[in-house]
BABAFI-125557 format. One record per residue (C-alpha): residue in three letters; residue number from 0; x, y, z. Coordinates in steps of 0.05 Angstrom, whole numbers, plus 5000, padded with zeros to 4 digits. Example, Ala and Ser with C-alpha at 12.3 -4.5 7.8 and 13.67 -1.06 7.14 Angstrom:
# BABAFI-125557
+------+-----+------+------+------+
! code ! pos !    u !    v !    w !
+------+-----+------+------+------+
!  Ala !   0 ! 5246 ! 4910 ! 5156 !
!  Ser !   1 ! 5273 ! 4979 ! 5143 !
+------+-----+------+------+------+
This chain:
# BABAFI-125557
+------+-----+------+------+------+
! code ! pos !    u !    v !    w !
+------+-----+------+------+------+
!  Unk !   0 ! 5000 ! 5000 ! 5000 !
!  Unk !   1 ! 5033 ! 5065 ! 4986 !
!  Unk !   2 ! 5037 ! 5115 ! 5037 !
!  Unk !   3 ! 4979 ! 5164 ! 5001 !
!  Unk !   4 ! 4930 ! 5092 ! 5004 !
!  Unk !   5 ! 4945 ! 5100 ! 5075 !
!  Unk !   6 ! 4936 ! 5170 ! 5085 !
!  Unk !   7 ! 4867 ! 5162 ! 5055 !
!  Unk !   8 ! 4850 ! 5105 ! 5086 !
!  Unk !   9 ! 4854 ! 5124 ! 5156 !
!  Unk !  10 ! 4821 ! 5199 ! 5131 !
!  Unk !  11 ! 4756 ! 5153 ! 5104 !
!  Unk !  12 ! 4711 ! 5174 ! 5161 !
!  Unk !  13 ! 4727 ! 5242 ! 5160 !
!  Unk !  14 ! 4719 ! 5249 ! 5090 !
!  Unk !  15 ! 4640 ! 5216 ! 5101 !
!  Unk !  16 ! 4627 ! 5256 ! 5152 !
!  Unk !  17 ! 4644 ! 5315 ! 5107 !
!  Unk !  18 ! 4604 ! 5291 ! 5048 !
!  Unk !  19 ! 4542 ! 5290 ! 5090 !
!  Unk !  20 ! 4552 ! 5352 ! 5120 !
!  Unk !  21 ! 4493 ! 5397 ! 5122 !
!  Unk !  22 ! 4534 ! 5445 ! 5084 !
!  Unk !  23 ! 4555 ! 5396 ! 5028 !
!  Unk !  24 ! 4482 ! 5377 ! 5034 !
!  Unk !  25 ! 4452 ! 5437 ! 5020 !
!  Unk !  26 ! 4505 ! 5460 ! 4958 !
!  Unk !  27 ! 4469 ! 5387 ! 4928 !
!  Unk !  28 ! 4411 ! 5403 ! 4942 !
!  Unk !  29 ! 4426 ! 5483 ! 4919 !
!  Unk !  30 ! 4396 ! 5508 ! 4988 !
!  Unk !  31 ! 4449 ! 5539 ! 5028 !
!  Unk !  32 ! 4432 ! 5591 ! 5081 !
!  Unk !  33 ! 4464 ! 5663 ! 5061 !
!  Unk !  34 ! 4488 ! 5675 ! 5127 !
!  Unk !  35 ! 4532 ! 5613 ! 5117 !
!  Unk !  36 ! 4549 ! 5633 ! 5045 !
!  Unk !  37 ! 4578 ! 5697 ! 5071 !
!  Unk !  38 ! 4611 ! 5670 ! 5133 !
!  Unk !  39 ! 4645 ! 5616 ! 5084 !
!  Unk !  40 ! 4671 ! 5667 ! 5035 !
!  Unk !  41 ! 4692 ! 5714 ! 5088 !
!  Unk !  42 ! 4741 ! 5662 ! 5121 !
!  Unk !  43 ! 4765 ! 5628 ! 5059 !
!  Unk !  44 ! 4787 ! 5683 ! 5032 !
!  Unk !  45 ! 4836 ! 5699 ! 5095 !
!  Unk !  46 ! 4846 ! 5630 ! 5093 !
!  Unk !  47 ! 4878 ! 5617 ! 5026 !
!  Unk !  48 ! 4921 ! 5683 ! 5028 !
!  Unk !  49 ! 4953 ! 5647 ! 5086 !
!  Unk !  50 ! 4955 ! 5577 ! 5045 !
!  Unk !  51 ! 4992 ! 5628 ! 4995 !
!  Unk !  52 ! 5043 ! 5640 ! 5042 !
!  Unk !  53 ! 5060 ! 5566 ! 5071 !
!  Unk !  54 ! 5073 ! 5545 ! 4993 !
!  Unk !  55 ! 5120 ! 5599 ! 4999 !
!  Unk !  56 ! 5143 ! 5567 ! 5058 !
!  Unk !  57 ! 5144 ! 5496 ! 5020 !
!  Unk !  58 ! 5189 ! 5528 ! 4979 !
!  Unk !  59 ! 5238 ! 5546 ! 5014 !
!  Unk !  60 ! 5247 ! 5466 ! 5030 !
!  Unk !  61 ! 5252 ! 5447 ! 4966 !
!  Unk !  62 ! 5321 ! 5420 ! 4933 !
!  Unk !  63 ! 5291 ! 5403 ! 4856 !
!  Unk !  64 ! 5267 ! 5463 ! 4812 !
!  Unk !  65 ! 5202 ! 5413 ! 4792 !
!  Unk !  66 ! 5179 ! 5430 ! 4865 !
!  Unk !  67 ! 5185 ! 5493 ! 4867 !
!  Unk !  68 ! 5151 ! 5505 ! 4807 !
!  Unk !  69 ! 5091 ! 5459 ! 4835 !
!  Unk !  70 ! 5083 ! 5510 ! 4889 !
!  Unk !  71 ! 5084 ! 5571 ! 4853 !
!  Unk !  72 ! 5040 ! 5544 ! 4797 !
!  Unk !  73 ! 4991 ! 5519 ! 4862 !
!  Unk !  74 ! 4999 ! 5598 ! 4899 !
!  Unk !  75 ! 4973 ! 5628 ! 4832 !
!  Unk !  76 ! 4924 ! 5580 ! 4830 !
!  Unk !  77 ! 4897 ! 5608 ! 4892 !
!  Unk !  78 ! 4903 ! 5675 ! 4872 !
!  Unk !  79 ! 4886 ! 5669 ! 4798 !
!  Unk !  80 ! 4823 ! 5610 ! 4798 !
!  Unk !  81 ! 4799 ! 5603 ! 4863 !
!  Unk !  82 ! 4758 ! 5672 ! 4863 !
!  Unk !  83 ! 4710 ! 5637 ! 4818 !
!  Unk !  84 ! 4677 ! 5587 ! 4862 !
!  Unk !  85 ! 4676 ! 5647 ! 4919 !
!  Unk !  86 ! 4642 ! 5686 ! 4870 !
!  Unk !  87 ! 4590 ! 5629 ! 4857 !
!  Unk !  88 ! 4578 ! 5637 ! 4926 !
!  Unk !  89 ! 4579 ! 5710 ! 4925 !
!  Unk !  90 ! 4526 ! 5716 ! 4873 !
!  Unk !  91 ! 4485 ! 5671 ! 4902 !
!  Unk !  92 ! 4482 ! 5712 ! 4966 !
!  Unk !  93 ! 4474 ! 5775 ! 4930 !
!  Unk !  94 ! 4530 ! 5806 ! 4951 !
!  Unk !  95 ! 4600 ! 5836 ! 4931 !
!  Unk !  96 ! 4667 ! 5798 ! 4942 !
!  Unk !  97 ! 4698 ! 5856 ! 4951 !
!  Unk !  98 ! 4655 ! 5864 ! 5014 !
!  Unk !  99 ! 4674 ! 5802 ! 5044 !
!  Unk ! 100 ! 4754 ! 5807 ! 5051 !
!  Unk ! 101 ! 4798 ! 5827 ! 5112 !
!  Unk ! 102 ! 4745 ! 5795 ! 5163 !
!  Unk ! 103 ! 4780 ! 5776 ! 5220 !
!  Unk ! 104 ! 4799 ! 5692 ! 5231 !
!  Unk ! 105 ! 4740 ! 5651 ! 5266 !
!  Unk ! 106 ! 4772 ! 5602 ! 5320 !
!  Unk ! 107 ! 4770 ! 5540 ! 5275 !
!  Unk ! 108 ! 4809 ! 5582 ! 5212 !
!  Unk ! 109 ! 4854 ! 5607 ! 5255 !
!  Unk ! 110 ! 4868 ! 5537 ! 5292 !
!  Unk ! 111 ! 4873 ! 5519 ! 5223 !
!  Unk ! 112 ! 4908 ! 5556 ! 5183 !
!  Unk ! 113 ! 4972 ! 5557 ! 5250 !
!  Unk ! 114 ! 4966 ! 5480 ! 5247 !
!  Unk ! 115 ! 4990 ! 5483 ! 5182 !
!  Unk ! 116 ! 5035 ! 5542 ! 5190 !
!  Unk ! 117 ! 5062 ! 5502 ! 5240 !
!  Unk ! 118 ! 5081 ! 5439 ! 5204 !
!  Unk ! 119 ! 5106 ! 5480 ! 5146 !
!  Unk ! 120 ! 5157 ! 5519 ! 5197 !
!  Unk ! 121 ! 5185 ! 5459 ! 5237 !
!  Unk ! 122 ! 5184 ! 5405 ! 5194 !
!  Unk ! 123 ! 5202 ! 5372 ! 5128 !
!  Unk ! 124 ! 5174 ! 5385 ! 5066 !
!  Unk ! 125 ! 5140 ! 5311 ! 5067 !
!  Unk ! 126 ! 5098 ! 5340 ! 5134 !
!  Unk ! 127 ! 5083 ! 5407 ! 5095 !
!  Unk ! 128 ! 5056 ! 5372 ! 5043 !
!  Unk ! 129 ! 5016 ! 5322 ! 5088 !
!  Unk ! 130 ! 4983 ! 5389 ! 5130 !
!  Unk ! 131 ! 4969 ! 5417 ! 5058 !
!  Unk ! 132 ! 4943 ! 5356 ! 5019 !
!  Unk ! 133 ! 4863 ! 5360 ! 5054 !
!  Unk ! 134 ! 4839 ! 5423 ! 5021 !
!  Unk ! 135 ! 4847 ! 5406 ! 4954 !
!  Unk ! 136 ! 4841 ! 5327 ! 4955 !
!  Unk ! 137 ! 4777 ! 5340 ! 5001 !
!  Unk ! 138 ! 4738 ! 5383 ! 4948 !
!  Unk ! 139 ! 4758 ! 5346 ! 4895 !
!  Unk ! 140 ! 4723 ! 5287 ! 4915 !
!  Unk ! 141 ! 4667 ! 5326 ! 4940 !
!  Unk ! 142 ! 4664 ! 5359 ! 4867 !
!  Unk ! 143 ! 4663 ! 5292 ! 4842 !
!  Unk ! 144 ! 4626 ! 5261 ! 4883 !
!  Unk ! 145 ! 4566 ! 5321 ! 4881 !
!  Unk ! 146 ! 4580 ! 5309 ! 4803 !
!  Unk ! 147 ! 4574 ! 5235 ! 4806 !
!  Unk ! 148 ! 4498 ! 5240 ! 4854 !
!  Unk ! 149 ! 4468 ! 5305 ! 4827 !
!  Unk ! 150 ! 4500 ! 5310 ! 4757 !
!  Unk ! 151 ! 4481 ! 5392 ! 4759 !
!  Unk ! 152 ! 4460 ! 5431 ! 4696 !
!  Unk ! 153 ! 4474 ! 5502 ! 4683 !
!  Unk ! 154 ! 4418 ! 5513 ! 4721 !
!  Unk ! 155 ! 4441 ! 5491 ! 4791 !
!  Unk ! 156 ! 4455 ! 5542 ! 4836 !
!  Unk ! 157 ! 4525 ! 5513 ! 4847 !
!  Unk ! 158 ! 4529 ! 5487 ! 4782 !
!  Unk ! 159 ! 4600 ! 5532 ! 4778 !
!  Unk ! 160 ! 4624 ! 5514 ! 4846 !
!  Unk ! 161 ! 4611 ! 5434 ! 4832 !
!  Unk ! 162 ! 4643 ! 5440 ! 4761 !
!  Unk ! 163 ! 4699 ! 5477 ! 4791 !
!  Unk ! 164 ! 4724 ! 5422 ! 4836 !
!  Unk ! 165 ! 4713 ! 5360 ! 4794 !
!  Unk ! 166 ! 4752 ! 5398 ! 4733 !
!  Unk ! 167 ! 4813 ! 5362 ! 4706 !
!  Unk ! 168 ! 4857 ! 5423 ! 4732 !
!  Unk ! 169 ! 4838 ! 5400 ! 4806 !
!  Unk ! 170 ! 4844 ! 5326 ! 4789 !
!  Unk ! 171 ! 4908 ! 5344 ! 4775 !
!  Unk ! 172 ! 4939 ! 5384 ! 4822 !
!  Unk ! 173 ! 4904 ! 5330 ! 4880 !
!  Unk ! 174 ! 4945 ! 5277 ! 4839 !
!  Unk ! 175 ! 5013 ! 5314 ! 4841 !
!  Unk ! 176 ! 5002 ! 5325 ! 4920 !
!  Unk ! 177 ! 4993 ! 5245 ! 4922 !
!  Unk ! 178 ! 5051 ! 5234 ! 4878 !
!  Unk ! 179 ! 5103 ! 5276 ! 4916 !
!  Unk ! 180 ! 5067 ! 5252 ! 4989 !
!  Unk ! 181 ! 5098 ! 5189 ! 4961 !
!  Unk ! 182 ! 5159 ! 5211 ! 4944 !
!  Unk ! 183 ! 5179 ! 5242 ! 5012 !
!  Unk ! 184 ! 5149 ! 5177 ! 5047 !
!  Unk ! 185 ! 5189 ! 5133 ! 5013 !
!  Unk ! 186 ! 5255 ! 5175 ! 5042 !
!  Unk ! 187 ! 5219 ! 5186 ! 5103 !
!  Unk ! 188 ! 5240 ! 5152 ! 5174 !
!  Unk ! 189 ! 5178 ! 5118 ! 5218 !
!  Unk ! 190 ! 5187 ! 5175 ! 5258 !
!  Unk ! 191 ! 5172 ! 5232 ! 5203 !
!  Unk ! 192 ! 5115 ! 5185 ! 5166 !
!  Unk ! 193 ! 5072 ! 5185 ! 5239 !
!  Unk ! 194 ! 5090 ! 5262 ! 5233 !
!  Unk ! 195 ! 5056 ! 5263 ! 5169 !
!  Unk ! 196 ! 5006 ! 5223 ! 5180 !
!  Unk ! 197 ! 4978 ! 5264 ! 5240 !
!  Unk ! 198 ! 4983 ! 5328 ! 5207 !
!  Unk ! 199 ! 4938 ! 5292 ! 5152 !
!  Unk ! 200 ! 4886 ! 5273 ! 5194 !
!  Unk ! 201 ! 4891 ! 5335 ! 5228 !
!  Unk ! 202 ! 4877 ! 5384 ! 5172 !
!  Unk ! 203 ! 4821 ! 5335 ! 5145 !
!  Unk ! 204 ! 4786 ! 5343 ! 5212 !
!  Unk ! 205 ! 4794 ! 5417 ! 5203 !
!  Unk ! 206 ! 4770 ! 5414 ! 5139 !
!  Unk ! 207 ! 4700 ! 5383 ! 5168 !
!  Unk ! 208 ! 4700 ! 5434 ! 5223 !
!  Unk ! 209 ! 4713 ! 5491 ! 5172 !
!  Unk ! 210 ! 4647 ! 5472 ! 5136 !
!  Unk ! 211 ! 4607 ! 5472 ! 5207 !
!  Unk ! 212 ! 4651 ! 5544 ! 5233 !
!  Unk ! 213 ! 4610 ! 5570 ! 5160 !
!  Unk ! 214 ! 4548 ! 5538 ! 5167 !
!  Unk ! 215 ! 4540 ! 5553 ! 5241 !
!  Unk ! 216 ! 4569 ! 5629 ! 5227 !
!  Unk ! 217 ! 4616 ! 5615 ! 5289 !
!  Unk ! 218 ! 4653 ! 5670 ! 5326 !
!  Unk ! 219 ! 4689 ! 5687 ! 5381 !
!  Unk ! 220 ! 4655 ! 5668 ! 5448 !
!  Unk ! 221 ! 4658 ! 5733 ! 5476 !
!  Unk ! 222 ! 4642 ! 5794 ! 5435 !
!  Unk ! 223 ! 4690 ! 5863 ! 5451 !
!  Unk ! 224 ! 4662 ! 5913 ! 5405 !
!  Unk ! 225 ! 4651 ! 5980 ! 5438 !
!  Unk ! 226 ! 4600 ! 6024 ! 5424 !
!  Unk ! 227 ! 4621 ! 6093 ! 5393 !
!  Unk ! 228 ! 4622 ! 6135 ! 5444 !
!  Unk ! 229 ! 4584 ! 6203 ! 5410 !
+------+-----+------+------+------+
């Protein structure tokens, strides 16, 4: 079994759970509150600029040029393609994504996005890769798998945000993450594959919780904003 088989394996409930998420559900189903719509866009936006800026980080521990290319290509990816399906989400809200960036981390994107700022600063680039492997390898199959039960039309609310995942540009860049988990396993002590393996299961966790931190509009516990005094 290779180390990605593995990796997925052990991920196979978390990756249920999220496919029968009430948020996952209702982008089927093309029913999603706008309060959650918002909330989503809001924190994936902050989000992926700091995704941005852990590939930079993945960089940096790279020794082959073929690497480092991967990550650039992946941080203008973010930049360059992934405003569409926010804007799908956007429009379906009725409202601007220019309204919805700079909001300030939730608790579960910021325990997420330091979990895998942390992996990225203190260990190998096999780890980083592990820690960064759920986002895109989780929507993929949830593109395909949305494609696969619903088989949208034009018409579908989501129709852009489904389409978007399941594309062969996605399918792609999940199967280069597998191949090069693979790679750094293979040169990997037992030691850094547990490593890698917890960050994994770790950031797929996350990646449920991020759904229910959107779809439950969570926040801080206590609120500190003052009133103006006039």
């Amino acid at each position: 079994m290779k180390f990605s088989e593995l990796l997925r394996k052990e991920a196979d409930p978390v990756f249920e759970a999220i496919f029968e998420h009430p948020f996952i559900r209702g982008i089927a189903k093309g029913d999603v509150p706008k309060e959650a719509l918002i909330h989503y866009v809001e924190q994936d936006y902050e989000y992926l600029s700091t995704f941005c800026r852990i590939y930079g980080l993945a960089v940096s521990k790279c020794e082959e040029r073929h690497d480092m290319a991967f990550f650039q290509e992946q941080i203008g990816f973010v930049l360059n393609d992934e405003v569409h399906p926010h804007n799908n989400f956007c429009q379906v809200a009725g409202v601007q994504y220019e309204d919805l960036q700079k909001a300030p981390l939730a608790p579960t994107a910021h325990h997420y996005t330091r979990h895998m700022l942390e992996a990225a600063q203190s260990g190998t680039l096999g780890e980083t890769l592990a820690a960064l492997a759920p986002c895109p390898w989780t929507y993929y199959e949830i593109g395909v798998r949305l494609v696969e039960e619903i088989n949208p039309g034009p018409e579908h609310p989501f129709y852009d945000w489904i389409q978007f995942y399941a594309n062969a540009e996605v399918t792609q860049i999940v199967e280069t993450f597998i191949e090069k988990i693979d790679q750094q396993a293979e040169q990997a002590s037992e030691s850094e594959k547990t490593k890698m393996l917890d960050h994994f299961i770790k950031s797929c966790q996350l990646e449920h919780q991020f759904w229910t931190m959107a779809y439950e509009q969570e926040d801080w516990p206590v609120s500190l904003k003052k009133e103006i005094v006039k």
